[in-house]
C-alpha positions as CSV (number, residue, x, y, z in Angstrom):
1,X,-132.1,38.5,19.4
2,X,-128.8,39.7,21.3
3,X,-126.1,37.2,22.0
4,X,-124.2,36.3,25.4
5,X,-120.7,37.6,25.1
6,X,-117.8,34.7,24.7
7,X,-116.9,34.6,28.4
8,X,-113.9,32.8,30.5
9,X,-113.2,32.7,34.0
10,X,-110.2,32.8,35.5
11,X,-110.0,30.7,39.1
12,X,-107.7,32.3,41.3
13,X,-107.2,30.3,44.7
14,X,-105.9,33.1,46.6
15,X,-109.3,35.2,46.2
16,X,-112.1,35.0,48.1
17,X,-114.6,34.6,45.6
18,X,-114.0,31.5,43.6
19,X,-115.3,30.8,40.7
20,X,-118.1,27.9,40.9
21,X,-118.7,26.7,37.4
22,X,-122.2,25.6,36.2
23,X,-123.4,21.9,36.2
24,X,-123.1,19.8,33.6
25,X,-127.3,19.7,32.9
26,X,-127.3,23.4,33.2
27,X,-130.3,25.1,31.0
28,X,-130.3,27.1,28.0
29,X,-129.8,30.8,29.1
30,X,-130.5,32.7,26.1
31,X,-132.4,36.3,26.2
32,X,-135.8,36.8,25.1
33,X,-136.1,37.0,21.4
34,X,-136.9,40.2,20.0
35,X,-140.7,40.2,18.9
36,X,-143.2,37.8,17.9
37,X,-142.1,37.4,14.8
38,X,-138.7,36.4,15.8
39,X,-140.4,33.8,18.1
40,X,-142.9,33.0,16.0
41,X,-140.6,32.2,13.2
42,X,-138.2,30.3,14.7
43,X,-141.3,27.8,16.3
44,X,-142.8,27.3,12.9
45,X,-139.3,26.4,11.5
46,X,-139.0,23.2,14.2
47,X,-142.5,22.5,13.8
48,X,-142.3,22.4,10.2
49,X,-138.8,20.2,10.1
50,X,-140.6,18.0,12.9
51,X,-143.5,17.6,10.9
52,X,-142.5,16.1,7.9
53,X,-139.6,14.5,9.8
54,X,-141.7,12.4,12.0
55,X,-140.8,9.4,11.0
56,X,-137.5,9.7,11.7
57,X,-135.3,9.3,14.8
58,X,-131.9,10.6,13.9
59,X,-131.9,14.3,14.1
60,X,-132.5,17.3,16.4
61,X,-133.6,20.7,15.5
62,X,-134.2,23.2,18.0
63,X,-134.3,27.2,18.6
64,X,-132.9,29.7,20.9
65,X,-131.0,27.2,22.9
66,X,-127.4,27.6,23.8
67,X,-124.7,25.1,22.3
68,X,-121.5,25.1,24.2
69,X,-118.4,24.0,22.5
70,X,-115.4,25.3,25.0
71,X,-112.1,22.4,24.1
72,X,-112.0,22.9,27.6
73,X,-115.4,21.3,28.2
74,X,-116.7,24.5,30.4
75,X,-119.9,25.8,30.1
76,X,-118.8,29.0,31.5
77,X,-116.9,29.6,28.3
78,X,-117.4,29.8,24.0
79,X,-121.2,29.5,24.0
80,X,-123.4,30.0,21.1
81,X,-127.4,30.7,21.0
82,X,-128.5,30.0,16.8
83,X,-132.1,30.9,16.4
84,X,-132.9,27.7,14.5
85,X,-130.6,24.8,14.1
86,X,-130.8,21.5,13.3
87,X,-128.0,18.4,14.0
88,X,-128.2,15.1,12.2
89,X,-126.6,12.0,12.8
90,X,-128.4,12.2,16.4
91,X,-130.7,10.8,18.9
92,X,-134.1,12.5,18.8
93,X,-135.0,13.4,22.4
94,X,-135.5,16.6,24.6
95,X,-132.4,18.3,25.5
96,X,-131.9,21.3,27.6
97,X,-129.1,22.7,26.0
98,X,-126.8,21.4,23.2
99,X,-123.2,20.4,24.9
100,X,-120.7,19.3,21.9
101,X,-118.2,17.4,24.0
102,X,-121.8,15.4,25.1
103,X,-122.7,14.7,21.7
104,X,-120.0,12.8,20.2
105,X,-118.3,16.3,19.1
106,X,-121.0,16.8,16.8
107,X,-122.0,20.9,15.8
108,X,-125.2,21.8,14.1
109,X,-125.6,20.4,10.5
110,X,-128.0,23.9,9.5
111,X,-128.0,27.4,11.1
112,X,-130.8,29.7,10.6
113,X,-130.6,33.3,12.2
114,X,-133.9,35.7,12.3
115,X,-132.2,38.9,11.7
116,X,-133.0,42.3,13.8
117,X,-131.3,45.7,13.7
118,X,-129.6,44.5,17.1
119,X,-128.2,41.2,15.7
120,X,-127.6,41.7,11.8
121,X,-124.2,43.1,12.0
122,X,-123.5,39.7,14.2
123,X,-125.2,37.3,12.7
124,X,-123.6,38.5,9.0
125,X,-119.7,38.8,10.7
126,X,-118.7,37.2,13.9
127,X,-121.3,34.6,14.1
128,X,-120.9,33.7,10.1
129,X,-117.3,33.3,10.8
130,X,-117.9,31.0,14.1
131,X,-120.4,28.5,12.1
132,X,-117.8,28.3,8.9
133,X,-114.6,28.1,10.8
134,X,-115.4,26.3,14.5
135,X,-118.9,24.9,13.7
136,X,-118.2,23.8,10.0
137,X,-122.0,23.9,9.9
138,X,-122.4,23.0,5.6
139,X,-125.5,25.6,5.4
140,X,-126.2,28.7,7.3
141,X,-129.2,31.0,6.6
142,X,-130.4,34.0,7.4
143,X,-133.8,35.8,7.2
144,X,-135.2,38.8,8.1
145,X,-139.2,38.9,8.9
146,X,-139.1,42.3,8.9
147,X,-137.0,43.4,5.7
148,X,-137.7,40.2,3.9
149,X,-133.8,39.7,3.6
150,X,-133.0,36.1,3.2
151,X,-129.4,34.8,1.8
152,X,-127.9,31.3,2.8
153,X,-124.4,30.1,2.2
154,X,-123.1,26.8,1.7
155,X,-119.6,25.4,3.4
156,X,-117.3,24.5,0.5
157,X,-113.6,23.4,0.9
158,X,-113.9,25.2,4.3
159,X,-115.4,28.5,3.5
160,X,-119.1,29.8,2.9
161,X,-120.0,30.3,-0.8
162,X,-123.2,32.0,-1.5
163,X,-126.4,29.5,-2.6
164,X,-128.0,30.5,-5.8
165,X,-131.5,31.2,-5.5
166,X,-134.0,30.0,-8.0
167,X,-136.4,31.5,-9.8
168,X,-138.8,31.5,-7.4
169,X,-136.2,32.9,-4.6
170,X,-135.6,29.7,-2.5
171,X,-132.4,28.4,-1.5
172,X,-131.4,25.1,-1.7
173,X,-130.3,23.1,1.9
174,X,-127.9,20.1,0.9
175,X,-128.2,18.6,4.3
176,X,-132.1,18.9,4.7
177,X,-132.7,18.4,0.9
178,X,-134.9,20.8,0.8
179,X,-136.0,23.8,0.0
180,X,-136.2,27.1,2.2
181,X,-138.5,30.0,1.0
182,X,-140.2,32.8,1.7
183,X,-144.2,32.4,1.5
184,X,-146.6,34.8,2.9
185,X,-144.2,36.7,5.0
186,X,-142.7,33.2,6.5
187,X,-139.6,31.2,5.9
188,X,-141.0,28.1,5.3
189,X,-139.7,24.5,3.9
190,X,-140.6,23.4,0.3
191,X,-140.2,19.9,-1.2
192,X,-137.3,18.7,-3.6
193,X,-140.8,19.5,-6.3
194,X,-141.0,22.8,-4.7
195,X,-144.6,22.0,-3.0
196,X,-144.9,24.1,0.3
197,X,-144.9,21.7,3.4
198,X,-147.8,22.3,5.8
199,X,-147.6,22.7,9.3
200,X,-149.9,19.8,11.7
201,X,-152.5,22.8,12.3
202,X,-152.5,23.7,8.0
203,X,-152.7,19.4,7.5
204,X,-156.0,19.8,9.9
205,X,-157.5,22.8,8.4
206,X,-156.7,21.2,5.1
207,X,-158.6,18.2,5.6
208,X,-161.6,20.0,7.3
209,X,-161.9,22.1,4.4
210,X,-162.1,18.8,2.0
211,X,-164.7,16.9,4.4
212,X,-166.3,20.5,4.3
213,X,-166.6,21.1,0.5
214,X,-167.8,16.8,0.4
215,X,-170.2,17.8,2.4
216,X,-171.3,20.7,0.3
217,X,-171.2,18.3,-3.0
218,X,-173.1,15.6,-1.9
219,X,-175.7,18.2,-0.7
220,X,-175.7,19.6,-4.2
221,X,-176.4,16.2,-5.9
222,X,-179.4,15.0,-3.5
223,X,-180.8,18.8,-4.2
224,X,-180.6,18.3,-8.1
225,X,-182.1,14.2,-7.6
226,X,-184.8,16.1,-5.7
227,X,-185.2,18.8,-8.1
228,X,-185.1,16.2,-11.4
229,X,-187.7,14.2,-9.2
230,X,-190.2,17.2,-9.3
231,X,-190.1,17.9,-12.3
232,X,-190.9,14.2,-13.4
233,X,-193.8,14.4,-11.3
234,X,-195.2,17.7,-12.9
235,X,-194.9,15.6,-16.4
236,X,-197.1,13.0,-14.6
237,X,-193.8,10.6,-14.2
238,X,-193.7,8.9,-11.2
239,X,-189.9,8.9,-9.9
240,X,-190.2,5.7,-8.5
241,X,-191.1,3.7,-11.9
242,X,-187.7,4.6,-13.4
């Protein structure tokens, strides 16, 4: 998806026009993402992270929603919109943008960015440089759902250094201690055992599919007891003495 421009305003009391600077609860202003897959992926990321986070309280992860981080505490000026990110350390509520003078100074503990021939360039260079030097985010990802390109970096001794995939291609998150991967044309999260972590809606179709093949099982066996019983009662066994 494109990016806002890093903007600042200059008030000048002699011109007509002042500047009026947003309000502190102002809403994320981002621009619409690129394609369904761009959406798509980025919602499955911070359903998946929710998911198997839901016991906990202490973390955030959103998606196309614009962190502000001016020193001079203005909105109207160094703004950032990361695809997927998530913050820990935090309270675990609704937010309608992430403000880092408003959040104890915290920046995002992850970065993910869904690449696009519009954004690559950006999300490889400028951006890459923001989250290492201003953010200090530890990892940053990216992916591409088109290309399949996926390469994440890890924050050492203040500078990205490239994480080692393993065999199977996934990349190692220290702070999420876990797993990210590409399955079935998704970047999706895998355990510290490498098992693929379902989504609510794959937990559901999982478990109908179980009941389902019970079902199916139990039908079998009461077929066979019926078919065993016949075939006593054509040797002149009645079923019912055994």
């Amino acid at each position: 998806m494109s990016e806002p421009a890093t903007l600042e305003f200059i008030c000048d009391d002699t011109s007509e026009d002042k500047v009026i600077f947003p309000p502190g609860d102002i809403l994320s202003d981002e621009p619409p993402l690129e394609s369904d897959l761009h959406r798509d992926q980025i919602d499955l990321l911070i359903r998946l992270l929710k998911s198997w986070w839901r016991e906990r309280q202490d973390f955030y992860a959103s998606g196309n929603l614009t962190i502000y981080y001016s020193p001079n505490q203005k909105k109207s000026e160094y703004f950032r919109g990361p695809d997927f990110f998530v913050v820990l350390g935090t309270e675990k509520k609704d937010r309608k943008s992430w403000v880092v003078w408003q959040e104890d100074g915290k920046y995002p503990n992850v970065i993910v960015e869904i690449l696009s021939n519009s954004t690559a360039a950006v999300d490889k260079g400028f951006k890459k440089q923001v989250y290492q030097d201003t953010f200090r985010t530890p990892d940053y990802f990216w992916f591409n759902p088109v290309t399949m390109e996926f390469q994440g970096f890890h924050l050492v001794d203040g500078k990205y250094q490239e994480i080692q995939p393993t065999t199977d291609g996934r990349l190692w998150s220290q702070q999420l201690e876990l797993y990210l991967g590409v399955y079935e044309g998704k970047l999706r999260l895998f355990t510290t055992e490498n098992q693929l972590i379902l989504s609510s809606e794959e937990l559901a179709q999982q478990e109908s599919l179980r009941a389902q093949q019970a079902e199916e099982r139990a039908q079998q066996a009461e077929q066979e007891i019926a078919r065993l019983r016949e075939l006593l009662r054509l040797q002149g066994i009645n079923p019912e003495n055994i």
